[in-house]
C-alpha positions as a Python dict, from the first residue, in 0.01 Angstrom:
ca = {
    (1, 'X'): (0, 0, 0),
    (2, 'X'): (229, -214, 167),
    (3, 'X'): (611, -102, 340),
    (4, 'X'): (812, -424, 425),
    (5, 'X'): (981, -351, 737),
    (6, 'X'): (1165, -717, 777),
    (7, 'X'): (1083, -1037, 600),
    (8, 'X'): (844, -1078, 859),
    (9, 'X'): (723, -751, 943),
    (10, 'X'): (497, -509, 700),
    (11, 'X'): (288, -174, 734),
    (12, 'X'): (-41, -191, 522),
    (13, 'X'): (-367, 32, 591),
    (14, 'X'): (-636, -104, 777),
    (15, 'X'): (-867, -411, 604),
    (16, 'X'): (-1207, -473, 755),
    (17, 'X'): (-1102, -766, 870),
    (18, 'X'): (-871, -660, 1108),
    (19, 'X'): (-1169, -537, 1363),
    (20, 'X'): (-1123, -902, 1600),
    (21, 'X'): (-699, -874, 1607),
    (22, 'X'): (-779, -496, 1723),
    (23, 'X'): (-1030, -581, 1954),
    (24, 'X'): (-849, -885, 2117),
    (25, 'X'): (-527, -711, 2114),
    (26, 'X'): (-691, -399, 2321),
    (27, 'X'): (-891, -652, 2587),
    (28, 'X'): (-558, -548, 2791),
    (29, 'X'): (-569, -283, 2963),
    (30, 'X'): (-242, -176, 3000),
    (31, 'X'): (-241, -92, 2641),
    (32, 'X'): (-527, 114, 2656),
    (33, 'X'): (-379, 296, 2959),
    (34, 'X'): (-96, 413, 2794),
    (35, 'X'): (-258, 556, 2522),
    (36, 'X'): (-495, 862, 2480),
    (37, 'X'): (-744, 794, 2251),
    (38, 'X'): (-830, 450, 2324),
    (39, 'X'): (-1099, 358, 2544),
    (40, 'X'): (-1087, 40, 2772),
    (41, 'X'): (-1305, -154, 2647),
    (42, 'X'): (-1324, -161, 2333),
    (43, 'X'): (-1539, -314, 2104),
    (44, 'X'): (-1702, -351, 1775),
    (45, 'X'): (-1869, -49, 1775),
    (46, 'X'): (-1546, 146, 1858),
    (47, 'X'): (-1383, -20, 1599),
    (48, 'X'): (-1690, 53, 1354),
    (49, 'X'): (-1628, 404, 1448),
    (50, 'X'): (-1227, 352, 1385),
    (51, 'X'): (-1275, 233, 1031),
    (52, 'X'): (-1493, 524, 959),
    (53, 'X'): (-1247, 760, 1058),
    (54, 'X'): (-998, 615, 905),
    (55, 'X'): (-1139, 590, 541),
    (56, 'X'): (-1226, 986, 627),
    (57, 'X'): (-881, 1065, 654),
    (58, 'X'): (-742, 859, 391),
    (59, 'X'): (-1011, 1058, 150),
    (60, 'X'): (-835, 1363, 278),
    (61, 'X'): (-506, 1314, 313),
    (62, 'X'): (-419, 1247, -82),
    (63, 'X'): (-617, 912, -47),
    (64, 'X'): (-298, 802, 173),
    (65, 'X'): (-362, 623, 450),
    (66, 'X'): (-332, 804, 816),
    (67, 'X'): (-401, 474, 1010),
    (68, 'X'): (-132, 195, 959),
    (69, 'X'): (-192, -195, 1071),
    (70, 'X'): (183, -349, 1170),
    (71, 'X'): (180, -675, 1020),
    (72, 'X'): (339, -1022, 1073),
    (73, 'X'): (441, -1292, 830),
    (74, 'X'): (122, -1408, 831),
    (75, 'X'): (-101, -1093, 800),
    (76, 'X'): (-196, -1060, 1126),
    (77, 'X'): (-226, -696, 1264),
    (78, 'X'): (17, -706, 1572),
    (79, 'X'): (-13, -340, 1583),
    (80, 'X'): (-102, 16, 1452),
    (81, 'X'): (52, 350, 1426),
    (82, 'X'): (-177, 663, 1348),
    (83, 'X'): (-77, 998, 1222),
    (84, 'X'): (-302, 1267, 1303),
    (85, 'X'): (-316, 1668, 1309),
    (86, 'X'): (-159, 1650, 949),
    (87, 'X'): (-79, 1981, 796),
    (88, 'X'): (69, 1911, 446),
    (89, 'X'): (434, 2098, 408),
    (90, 'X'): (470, 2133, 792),
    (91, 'X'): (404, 1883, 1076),
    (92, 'X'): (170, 1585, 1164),
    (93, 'X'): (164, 1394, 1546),
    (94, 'X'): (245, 1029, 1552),
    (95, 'X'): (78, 744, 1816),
    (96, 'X'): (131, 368, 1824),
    (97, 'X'): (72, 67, 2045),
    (98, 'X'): (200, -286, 1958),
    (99, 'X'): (-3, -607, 2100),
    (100, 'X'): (161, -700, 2427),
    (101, 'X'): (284, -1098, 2257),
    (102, 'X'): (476, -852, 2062),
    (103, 'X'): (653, -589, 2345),
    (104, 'X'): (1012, -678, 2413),
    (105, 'X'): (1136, -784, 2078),
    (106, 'X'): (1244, -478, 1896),
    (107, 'X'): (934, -428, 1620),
    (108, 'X'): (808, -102, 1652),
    (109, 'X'): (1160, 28, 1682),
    (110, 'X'): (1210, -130, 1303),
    (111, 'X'): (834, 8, 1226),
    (112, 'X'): (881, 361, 1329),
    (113, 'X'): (1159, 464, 1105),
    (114, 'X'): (953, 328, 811),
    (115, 'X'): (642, 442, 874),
    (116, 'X'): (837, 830, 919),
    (117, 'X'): (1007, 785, 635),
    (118, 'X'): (652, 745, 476),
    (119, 'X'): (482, 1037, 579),
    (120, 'X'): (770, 1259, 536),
    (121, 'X'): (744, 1179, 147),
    (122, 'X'): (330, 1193, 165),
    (123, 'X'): (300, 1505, 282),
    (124, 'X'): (677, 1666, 276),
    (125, 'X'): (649, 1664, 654),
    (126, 'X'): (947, 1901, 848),
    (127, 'X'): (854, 1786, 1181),
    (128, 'X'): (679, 1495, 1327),
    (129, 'X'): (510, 1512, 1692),
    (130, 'X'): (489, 1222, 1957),
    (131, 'X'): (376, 1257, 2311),
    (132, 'X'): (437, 1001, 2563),
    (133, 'X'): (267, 965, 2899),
    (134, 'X'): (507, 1018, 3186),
    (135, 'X'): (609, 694, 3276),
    (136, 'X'): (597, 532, 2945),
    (137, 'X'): (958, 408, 2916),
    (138, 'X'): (932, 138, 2638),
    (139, 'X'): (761, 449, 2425),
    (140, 'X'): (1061, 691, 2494),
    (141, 'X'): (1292, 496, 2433),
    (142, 'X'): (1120, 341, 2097),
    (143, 'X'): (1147, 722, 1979),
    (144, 'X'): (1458, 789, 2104),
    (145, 'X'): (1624, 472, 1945),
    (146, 'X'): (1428, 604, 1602),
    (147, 'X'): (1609, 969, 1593),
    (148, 'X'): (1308, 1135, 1781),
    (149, 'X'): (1465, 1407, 2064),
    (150, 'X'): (1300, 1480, 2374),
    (151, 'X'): (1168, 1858, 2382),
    (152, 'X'): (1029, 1874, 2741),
    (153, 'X'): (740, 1810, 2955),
    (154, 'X'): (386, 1946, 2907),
    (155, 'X'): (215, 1902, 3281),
    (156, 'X'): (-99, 1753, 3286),
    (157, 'X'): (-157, 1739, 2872),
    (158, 'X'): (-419, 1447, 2869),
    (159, 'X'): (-690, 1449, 3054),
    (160, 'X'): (-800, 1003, 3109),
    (161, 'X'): (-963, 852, 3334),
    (162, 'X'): (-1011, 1123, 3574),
    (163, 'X'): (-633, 1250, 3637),
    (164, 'X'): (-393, 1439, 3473),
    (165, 'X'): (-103, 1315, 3289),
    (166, 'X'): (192, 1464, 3208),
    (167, 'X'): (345, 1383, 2875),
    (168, 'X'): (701, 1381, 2715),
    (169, 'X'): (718, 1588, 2422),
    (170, 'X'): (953, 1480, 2102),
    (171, 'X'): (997, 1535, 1735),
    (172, 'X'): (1146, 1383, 1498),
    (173, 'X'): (1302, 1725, 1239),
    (174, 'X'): (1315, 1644, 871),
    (175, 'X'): (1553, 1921, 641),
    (176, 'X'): (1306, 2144, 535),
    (177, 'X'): (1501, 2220, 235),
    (178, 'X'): (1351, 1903, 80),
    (179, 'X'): (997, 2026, 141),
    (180, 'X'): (895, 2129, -224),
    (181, 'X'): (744, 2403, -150),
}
């Protein structure tokens, strides 16, 4: 499976031999602080356990990928967006994190409308979830930019190292009429 984004930007599933990009890509901690499930470090046995999960889900989600590598022209994972909390005919929650090299020049606000526009027609979504630490501007405004719309503020939603963080709640709504079911 591969989506072509721009000439020079593609979504494909994860390859085993995309562990070192990951694991170079997520020596810097300010990506790891911004997200929730990654921990800081992380290494080759977190990304054992990644690719594990990820061929799980695949297997259960229609053998469709739930874990997307962002590509450039060169292959090189840059970045990944996940989809998790699926349920088929109704809703899933999207994450993502781009390499830092990469922040700044408009890719994951090309990515994200592709990579919705994919699991819409995988599993006839109506609604797909993102929540954004407080704080996380370049996230919010990535969502807003891709049609998401703010729904409010959960306090302290994510527990991470040791504090509470608020998060920004969006969706992105899909017309449910088109959900054949």
């Amino acid at each position: 499976m591969r989506l072509f984004v721009t000439p020079q930007i593609s979504v494909t599933e994860f390859l085993s031999t995309d562990g070192d990009a990951i694991i170079q890509h997520l020596a810097d901690r300010e990506i790891c602080d911004r997200t929730i499930g990654i921990p800081f470090p992380y290494g080759a046995n977190e990304w054992d356990e990644t690719m594990v999960i990820a061929v799980e889900w695949a297997m259960e989600f229609r053998g469709e990928p739930l874990h997307l590598a962002i590509r450039d022209g060169n292959d090189y994972l840059i970045g990944v967006v996940v989809f998790a909390d699926v349920i088929i005919g109704h809703k899933a929650e999207v994450g993502f994190w781009l390499g830092k090299p990469y922040w700044g020049q408009g890719i994951m606000s090309k990515v994200m409308p592709v990579v919705c526009r994919y699991a819409i027609n995988c599993w006839y979504l109506a609604r797909i979830e993102a929540s954004v630490f407080d704080g996380n501007a370049p996230s919010q405004r990535v969502l807003e930019k891709c049609g998401f719309e703010y729904e409010g503020m959960a306090r302290k939603y994510f527990f991470k190292d040791d504090q509470f963080i608020d998060s920004l709640q969006y969706a992105l709504l899909n017309d449910v009429s088109q959900v054949p079911f």
